[in-house]
C-alpha positions as CSV (number, residue, x, y, z in Angstrom):
1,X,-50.9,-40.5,1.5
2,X,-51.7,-36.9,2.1
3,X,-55.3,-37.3,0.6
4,X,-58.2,-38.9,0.8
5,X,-58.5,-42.6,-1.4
6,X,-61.6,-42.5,-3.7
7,X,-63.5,-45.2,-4.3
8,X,-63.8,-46.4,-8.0
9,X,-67.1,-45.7,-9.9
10,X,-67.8,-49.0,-10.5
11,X,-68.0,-50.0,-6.6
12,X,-71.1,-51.6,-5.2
13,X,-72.5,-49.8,-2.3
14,X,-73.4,-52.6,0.0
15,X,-74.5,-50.0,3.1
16,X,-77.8,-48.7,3.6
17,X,-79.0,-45.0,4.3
18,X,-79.4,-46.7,7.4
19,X,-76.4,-48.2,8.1
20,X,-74.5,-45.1,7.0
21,X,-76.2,-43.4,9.6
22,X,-75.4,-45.6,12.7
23,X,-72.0,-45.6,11.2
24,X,-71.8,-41.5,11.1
25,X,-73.4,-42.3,14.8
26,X,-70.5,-44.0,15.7
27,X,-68.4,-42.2,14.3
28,X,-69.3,-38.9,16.1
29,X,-70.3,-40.2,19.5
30,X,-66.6,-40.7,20.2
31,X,-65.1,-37.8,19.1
32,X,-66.5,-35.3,21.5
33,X,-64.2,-37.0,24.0
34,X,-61.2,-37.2,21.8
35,X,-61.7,-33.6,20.8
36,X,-61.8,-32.5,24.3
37,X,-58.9,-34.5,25.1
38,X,-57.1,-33.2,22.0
39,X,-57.8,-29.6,23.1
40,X,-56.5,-29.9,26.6
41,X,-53.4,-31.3,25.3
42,X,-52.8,-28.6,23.0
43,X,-53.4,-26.3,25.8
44,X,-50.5,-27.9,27.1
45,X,-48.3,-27.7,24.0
46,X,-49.5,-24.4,24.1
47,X,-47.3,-22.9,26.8
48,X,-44.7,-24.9,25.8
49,X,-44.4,-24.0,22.4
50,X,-44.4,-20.1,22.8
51,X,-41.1,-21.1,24.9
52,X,-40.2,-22.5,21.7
53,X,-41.4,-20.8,18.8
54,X,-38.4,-18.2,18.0
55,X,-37.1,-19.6,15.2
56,X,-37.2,-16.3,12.9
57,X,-40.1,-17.7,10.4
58,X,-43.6,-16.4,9.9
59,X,-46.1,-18.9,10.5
60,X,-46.8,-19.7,6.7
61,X,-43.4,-19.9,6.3
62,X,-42.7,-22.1,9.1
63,X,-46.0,-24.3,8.0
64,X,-44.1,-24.5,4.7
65,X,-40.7,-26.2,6.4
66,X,-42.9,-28.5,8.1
67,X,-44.7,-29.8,4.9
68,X,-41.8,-29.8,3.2
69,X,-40.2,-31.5,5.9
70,X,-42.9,-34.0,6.4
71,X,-42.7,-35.0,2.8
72,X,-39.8,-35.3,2.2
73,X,-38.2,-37.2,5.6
74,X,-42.0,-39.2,6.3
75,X,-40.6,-42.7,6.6
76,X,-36.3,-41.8,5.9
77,X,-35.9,-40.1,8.8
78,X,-38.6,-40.5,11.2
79,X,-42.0,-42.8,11.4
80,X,-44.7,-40.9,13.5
81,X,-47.1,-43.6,14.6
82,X,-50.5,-44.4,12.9
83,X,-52.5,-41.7,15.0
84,X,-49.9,-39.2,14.5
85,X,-49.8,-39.8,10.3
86,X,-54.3,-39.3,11.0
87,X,-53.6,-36.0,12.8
88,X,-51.0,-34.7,10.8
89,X,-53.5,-35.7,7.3
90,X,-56.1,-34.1,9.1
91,X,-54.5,-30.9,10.0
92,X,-53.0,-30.7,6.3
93,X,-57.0,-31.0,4.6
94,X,-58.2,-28.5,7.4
95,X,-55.3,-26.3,6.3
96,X,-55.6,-26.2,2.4
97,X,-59.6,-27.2,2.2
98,X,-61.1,-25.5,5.1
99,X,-63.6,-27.7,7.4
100,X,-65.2,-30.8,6.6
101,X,-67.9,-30.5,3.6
102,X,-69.9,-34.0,2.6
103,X,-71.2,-32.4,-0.2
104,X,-68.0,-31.2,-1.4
105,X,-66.2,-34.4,-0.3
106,X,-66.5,-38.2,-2.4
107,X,-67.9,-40.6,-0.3
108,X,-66.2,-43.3,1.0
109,X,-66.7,-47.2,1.0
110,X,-67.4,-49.0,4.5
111,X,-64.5,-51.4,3.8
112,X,-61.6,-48.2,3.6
113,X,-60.4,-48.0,6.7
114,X,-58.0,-45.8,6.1
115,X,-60.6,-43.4,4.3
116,X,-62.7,-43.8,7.0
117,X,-60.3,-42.8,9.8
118,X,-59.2,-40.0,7.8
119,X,-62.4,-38.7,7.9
120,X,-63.2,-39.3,11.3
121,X,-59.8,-37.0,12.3
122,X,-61.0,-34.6,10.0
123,X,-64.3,-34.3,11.1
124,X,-62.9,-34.5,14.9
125,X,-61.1,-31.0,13.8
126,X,-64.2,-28.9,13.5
127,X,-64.1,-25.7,12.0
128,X,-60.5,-24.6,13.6
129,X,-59.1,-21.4,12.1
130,X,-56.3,-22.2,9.1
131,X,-53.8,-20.4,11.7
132,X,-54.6,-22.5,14.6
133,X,-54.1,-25.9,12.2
134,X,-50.8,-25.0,10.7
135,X,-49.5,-24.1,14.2
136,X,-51.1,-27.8,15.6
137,X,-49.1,-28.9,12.5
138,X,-45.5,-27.8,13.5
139,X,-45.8,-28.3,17.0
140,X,-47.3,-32.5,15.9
141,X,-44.2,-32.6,13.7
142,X,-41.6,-31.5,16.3
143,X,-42.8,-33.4,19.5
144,X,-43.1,-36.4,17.2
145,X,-39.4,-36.0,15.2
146,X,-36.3,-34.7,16.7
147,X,-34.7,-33.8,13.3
148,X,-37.3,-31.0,12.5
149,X,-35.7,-28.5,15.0
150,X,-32.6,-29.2,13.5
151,X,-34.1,-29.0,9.7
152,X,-35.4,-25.0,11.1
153,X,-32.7,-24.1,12.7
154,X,-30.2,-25.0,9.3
155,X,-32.9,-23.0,7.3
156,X,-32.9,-19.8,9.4
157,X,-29.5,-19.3,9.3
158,X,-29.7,-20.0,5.8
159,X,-32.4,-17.8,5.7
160,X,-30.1,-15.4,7.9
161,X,-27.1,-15.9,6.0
162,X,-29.3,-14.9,2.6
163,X,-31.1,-11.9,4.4
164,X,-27.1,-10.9,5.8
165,X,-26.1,-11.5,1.6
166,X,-29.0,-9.7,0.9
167,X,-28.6,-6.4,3.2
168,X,-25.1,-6.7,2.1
169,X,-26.1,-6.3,-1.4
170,X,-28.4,-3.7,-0.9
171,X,-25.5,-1.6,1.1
172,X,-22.7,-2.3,-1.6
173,X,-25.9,-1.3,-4.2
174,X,-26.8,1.6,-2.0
175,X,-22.9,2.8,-1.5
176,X,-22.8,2.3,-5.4
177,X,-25.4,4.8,-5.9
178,X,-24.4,7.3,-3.9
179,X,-20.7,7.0,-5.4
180,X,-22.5,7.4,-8.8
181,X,-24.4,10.1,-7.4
182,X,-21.1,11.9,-5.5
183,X,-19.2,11.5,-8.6
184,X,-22.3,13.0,-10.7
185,X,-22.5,15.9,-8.5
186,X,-19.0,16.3,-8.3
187,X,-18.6,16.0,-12.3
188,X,-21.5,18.9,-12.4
189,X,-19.7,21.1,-10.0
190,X,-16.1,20.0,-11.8
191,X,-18.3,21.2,-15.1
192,X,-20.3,24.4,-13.8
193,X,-16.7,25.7,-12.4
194,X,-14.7,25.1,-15.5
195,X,-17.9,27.1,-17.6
196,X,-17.8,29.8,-14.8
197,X,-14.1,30.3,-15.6
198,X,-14.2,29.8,-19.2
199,X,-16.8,32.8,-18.8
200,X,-14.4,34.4,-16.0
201,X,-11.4,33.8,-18.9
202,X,-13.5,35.6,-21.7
203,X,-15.1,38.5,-20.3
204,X,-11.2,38.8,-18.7
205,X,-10.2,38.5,-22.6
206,X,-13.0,40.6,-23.9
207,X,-12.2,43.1,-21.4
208,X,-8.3,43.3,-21.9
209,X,-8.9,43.7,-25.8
210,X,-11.4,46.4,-25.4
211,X,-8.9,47.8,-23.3
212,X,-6.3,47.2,-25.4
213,X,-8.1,48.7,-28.5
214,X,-9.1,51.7,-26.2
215,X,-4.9,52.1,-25.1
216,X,-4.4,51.6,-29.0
217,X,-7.1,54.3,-30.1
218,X,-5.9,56.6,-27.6
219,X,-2.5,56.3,-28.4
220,X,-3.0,56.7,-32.2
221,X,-5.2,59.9,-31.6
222,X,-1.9,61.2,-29.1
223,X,0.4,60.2,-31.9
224,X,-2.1,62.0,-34.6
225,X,-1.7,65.2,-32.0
226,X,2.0,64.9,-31.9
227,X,2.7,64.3,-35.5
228,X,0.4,67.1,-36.7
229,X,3.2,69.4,-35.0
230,X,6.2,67.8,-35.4
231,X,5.7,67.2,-39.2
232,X,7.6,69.8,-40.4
233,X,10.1,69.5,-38.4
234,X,11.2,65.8,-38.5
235,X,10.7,65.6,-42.3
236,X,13.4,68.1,-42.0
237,X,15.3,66.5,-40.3
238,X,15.4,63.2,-41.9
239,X,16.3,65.1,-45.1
240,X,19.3,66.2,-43.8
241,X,19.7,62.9,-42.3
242,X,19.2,61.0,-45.2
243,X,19.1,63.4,-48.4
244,X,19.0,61.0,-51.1
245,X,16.8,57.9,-49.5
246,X,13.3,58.5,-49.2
247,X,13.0,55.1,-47.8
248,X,15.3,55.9,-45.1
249,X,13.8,59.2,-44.0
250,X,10.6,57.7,-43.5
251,X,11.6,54.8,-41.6
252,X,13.6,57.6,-39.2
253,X,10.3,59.6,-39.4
254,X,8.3,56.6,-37.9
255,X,11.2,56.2,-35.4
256,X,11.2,59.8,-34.5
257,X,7.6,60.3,-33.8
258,X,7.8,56.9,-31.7
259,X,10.2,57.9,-29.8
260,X,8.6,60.8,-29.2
261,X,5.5,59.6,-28.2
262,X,7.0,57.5,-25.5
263,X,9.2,60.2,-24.0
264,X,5.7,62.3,-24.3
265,X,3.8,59.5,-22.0
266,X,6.9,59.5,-20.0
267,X,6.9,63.3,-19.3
268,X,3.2,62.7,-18.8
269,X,3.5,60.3,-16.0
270,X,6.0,61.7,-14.7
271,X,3.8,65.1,-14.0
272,X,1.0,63.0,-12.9
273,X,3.0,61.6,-10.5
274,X,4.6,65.1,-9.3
275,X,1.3,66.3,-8.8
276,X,-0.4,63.4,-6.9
277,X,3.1,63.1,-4.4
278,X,2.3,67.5,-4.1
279,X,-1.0,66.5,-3.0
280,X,-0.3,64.0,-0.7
281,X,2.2,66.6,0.8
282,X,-0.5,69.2,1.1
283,X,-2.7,66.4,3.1
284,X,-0.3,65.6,5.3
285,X,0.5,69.5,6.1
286,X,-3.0,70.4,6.5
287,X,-3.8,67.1,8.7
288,X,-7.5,66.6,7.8
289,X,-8.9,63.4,6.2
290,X,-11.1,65.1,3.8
291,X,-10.3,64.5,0.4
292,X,-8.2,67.3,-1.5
293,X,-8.7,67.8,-5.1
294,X,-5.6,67.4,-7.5
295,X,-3.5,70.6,-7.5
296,X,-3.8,72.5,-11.0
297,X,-0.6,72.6,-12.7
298,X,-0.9,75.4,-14.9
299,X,3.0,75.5,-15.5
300,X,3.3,72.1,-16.3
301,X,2.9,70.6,-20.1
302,X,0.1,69.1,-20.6
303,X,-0.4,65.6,-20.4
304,X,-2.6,62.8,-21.7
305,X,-2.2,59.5,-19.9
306,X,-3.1,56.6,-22.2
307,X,-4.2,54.4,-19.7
308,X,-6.7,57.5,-18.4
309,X,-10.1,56.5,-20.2
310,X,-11.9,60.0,-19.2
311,X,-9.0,62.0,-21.2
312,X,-10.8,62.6,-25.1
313,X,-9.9,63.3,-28.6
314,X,-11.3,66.9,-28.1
315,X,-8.9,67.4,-25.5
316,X,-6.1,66.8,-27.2
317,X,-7.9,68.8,-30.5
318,X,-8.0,72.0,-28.1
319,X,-4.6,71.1,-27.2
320,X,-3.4,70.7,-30.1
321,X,-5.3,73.4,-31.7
322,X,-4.3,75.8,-29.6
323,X,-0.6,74.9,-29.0
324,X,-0.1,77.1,-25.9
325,X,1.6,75.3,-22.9
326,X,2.2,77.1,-19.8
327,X,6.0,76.2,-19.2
328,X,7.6,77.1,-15.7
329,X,9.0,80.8,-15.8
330,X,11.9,82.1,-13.5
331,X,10.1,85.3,-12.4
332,X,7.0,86.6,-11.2
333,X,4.8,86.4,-14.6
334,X,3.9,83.7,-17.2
335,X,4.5,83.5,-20.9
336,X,3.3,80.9,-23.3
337,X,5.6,78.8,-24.6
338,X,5.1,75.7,-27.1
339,X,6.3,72.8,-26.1
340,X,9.4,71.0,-27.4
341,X,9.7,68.7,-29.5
342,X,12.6,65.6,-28.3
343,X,14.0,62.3,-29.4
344,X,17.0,60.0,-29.4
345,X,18.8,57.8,-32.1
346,X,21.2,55.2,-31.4
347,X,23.7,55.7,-34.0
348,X,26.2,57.6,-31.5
349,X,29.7,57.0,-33.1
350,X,28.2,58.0,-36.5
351,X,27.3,61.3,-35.1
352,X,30.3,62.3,-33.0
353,X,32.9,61.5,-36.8
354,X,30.3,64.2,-37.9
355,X,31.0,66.6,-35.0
356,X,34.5,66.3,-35.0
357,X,35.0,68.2,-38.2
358,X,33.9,71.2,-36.2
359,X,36.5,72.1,-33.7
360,X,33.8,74.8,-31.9
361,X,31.3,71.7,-31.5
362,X,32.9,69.9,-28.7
363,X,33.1,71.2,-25.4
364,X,34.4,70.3,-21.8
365,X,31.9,70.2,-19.3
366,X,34.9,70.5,-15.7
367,X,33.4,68.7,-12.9
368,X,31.2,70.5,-10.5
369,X,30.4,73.0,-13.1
370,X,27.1,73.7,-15.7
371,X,28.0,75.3,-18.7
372,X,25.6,77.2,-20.8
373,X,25.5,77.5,-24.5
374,X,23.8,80.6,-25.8
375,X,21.5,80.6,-29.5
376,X,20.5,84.0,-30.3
377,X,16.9,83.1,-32.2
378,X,17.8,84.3,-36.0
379,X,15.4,86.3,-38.2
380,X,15.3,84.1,-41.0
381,X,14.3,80.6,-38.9
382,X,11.4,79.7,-36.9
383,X,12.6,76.3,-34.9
384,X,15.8,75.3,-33.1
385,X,17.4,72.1,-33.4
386,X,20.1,70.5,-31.2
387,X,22.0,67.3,-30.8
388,X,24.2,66.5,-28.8
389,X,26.3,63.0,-27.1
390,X,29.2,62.2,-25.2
391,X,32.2,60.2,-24.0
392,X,31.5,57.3,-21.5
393,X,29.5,59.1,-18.8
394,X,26.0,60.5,-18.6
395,X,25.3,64.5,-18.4
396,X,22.7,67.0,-17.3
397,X,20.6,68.6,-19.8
398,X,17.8,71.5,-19.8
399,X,16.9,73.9,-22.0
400,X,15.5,78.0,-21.0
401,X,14.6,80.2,-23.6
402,X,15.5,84.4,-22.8
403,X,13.0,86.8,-23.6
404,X,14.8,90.1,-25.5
405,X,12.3,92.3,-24.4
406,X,10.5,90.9,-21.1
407,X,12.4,91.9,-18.1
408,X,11.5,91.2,-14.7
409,X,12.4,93.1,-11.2
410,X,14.1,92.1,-8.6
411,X,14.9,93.1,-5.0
412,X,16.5,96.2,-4.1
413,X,17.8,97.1,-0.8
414,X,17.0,100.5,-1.3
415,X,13.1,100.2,-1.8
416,X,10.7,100.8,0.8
417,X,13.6,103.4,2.8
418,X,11.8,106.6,3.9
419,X,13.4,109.7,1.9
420,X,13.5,113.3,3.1
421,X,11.9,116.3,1.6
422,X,15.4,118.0,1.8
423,X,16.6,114.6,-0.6
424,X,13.9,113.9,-2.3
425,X,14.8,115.0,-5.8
426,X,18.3,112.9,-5.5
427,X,17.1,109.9,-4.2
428,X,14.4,109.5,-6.9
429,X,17.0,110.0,-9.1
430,X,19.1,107.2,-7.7
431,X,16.1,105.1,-7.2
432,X,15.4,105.2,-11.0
433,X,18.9,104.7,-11.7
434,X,19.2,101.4,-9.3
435,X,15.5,100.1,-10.5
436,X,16.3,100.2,-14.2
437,X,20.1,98.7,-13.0
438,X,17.9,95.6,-10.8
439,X,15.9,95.0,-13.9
440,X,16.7,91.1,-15.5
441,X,15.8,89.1,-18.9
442,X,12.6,87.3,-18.9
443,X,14.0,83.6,-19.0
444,X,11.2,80.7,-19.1
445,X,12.2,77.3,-18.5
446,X,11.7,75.1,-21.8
447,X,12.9,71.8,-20.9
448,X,14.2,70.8,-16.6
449,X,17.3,69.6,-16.5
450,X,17.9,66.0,-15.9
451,X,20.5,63.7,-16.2
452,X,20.4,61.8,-20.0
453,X,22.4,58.9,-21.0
454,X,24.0,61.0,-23.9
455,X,26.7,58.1,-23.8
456,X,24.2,55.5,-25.1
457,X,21.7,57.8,-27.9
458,X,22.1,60.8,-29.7
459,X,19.9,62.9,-27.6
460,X,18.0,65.2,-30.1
461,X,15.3,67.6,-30.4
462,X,13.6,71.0,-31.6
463,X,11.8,74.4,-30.2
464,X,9.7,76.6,-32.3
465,X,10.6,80.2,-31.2
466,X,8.4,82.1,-28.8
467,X,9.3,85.2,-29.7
468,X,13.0,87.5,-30.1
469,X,15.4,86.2,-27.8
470,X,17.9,83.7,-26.5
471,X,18.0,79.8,-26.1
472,X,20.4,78.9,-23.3
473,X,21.4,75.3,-23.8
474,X,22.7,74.3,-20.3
475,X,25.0,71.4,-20.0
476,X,24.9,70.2,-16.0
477,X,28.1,68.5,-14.6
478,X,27.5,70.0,-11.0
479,X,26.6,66.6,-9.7
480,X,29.8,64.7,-10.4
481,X,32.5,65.7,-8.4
482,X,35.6,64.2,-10.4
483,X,35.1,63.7,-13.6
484,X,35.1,66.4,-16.6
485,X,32.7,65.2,-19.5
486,X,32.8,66.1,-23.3
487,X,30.0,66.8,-25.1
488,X,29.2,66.7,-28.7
489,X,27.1,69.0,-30.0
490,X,25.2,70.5,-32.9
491,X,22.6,73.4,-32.7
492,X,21.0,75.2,-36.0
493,X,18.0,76.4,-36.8
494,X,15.5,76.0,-39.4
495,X,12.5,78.4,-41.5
């Protein structure tokens, strides 16, 4: 129906050249005036149809609903009249084969009508753009069948309802991505912060064990310091101790030099921290916000802080090498003293059966009161040794070492008076007499007192001897106002 009817091959022609020509004649004469009329009426569709022509389709697309439209309902559910089914035919060759071509074209018998007509409606067509026929197409089919407004209509909001689907796809797509792409990023930045802090973590471990080993070196180089001159001393100590178990002694060595060790950090830190509260007192009294270097304690023992890094192994070397600490003196001068040697053992009930024996070895310390105990140095030993513990309560403890032969001045009421030449013979006299009368023992301070939990550990220790003289072991109970202690105690001395 859409295309033309060919005739069979084995059709007579019964028409002349002639007689096609009068009939092509005919056949055009007529449709100049049906062309024109044609025109001027889709003039008039014209303006109506661009009322009209919002549907949401393209015009291919909408020239495909018509076709479709056309086939499928031509005859179901409309029947366009016999002019309208030529036009329509018409418009559809004009669409898909372009203008009328003979040549191209099979000839057509005088007796098909249809063919001829067909023809005719084609040929009346011209050569109208492709555009301007499917647009004649649509606007035939709707004036000539209600139902195809309907039939677009359905379609574009099927077509809107697919386009809606299909945006809606492309969002939930597009949120999908950028949820992948979120939880990538956020996986990469979950990822670059755990490396950054497993880095953090081990340059933090690296750091603490290099630190560690550092403390550890130092410490053993201190120890090495401190063992090198308490050797003697404790090995002598532990056999008296323990006479017949070397096992034992060396155990009690190891303890001994620990201890020691810690008490020496201890008395270390203790210093450092005398020294930097003195500076911040000396700040404060001058009032200026320059910085003041750290006071130099050249009275205080030496001390080598383990967590210092810029202290050295040839410090302590010197130190150790040269074994002269500069110890606090009660006077005007300085001597040098070596530093004592102290530690503490817990067995405290064991050592006070011991003392017991020894009637002279416990003493009562009265309340409010320091009592000294005097050790004349003795020409056959070179280091004193002392222990001593008590009952239930703490005590104070210091040590002071009396030089035999050092003697310092001290202030006379008599010096500076003017004399008279009349006296003067009698009053030098008497001044020699009072100035060799003011005259004192050298005494240097060894260990400061301080309160020790002699209840709890056998507080021990040793002193090499400086020279001739006297250690004064002073037992402090000034600082408790009601109750007497007893101390145990044991003091020799060794070669």
């Amino acid at each position: 129906m859409m295309e033309f009817d060919r005739e069979e091959h084995g059709r007579e022609m019964t028409d002349t050249n002639g007689e096609n020509d009068v009939i092509n004649t005919e056949n055009h004469a007529p449709c100049t005036e049906e062309d024109h009329t044609s025109r001027e009426d889709n003039e008039e569709n014209q303006k109506s149809w661009s009322l009209e022509r919002n549907w949401g389709f393209t015009l291919h697309e909408l020239f495909r609903l018509a076709l479709k439209f056309f086939k499928e309902m031509n005859g179901k559910a409309f029947n366009p009249t016999y002019e309208e089914n030529l036009r329509l035919v018409a418009l559809h060759k004009q669409i898909t084969l372009g203008p009328y071509n003979p040549e191209a074209c099979p000839e057509i018998g005088f007796f098909d009508w249809l063919g001829n007509d067909r023809r005719k409606e084609w040929l009346r067509l011209g050569s109208m753009a492709k555009e301007d026929a499917m647009e004649d197409f649509v606007k035939l089919l709707n004036s000539c069948c209600a139902l195809f407004a309907p039939y677009v209509t359905s379609h574009k909001i099927e077509k809107e309802e697919q386009e809606k689907r299909q945006r809606e796809e492309e969002e939930r797509l597009r949120l999908e991505r950028e949820e992948q792409e979120r939880r990538r990023l956020e996986e990469e930045a979950r990822r670059r912060e755990e490396e950054e802090m497993r880095i953090k973590e081990e340059e933090l471990r690296r750091k603490e064990e290099s630190e560690r080993l550092q403390i550890e070196r130092q410490k053993q180089q201190i120890m090495a310091v401190l063992n090198a001159q308490t050797a003697a001393q404790f090995q002598q100590y532990a056999k008296q101790q323990c006479p017949d178990n070397p096992d034992q002694q060396e155990l009690l060595i190891k303890q001994l030099q620990e201890k020691h060790y810690q008490q020496y950090v201890h008395q270390a830190l203790r210093l450092q921290q005398m020294a930097s509260q003195k500076q911040q007192e000396d700040s404060n009294a001058t009032q200026t916000s320059e910085a003041l270097p750290a006071p130099v304690l050249s009275e205080a023992v030496p001390i080598c802080n383990p967590n210092n890094q810029s202290n050295s192994l040839e410090n302590h070397e010197q130190q150790s090498d040269s074994k002269a600490f500069h110890l606090c003196v009660e006077g005007t001068s300085e001597a040098p003293i070596i530093a004592p040697s102290m530690w503490t053992r817990p067995q405290v009930k064991e050592f006070k059966e011991k003392v017991l024996h020894d009637e002279d070895s416990v003493i009562t310390v009265g309340r409010g009161e320091v009592l000294t105990v005097r050790v004349p140095t003795h020409e056959g030993g070179s280091h004193l040794f002392w222990e001593f513990a008590t009952d239930h309560y703490d005590i104070g403890f210091g040590l002071y070492f009396e030089w035999k032969d050092l003697t310092v001045p001290t202030n006379s009421k008599n010096e500076g008076e003017p004399t008279t030449d009349a006296n003067e013979g009698t009053a030098q006299a008497e001044k020699e007499k009072l100035t060799e009368q003011s005259r004192r023992p050298l005494v240097n301070e060894v260990v400061p007192v301080s309160r020790r939990d002699s209840h709890e550990e056998v507080y021990a220790g040793s002193h090499q001897y400086p020279g001739e003289g006297v250690h004064l072991l002073k037992f402090d109970n000034s600082y408790s106002l009601w109750r007497p202690k007893v101390v145990y105690y044991r003091v020799y001395y060794t070669r």
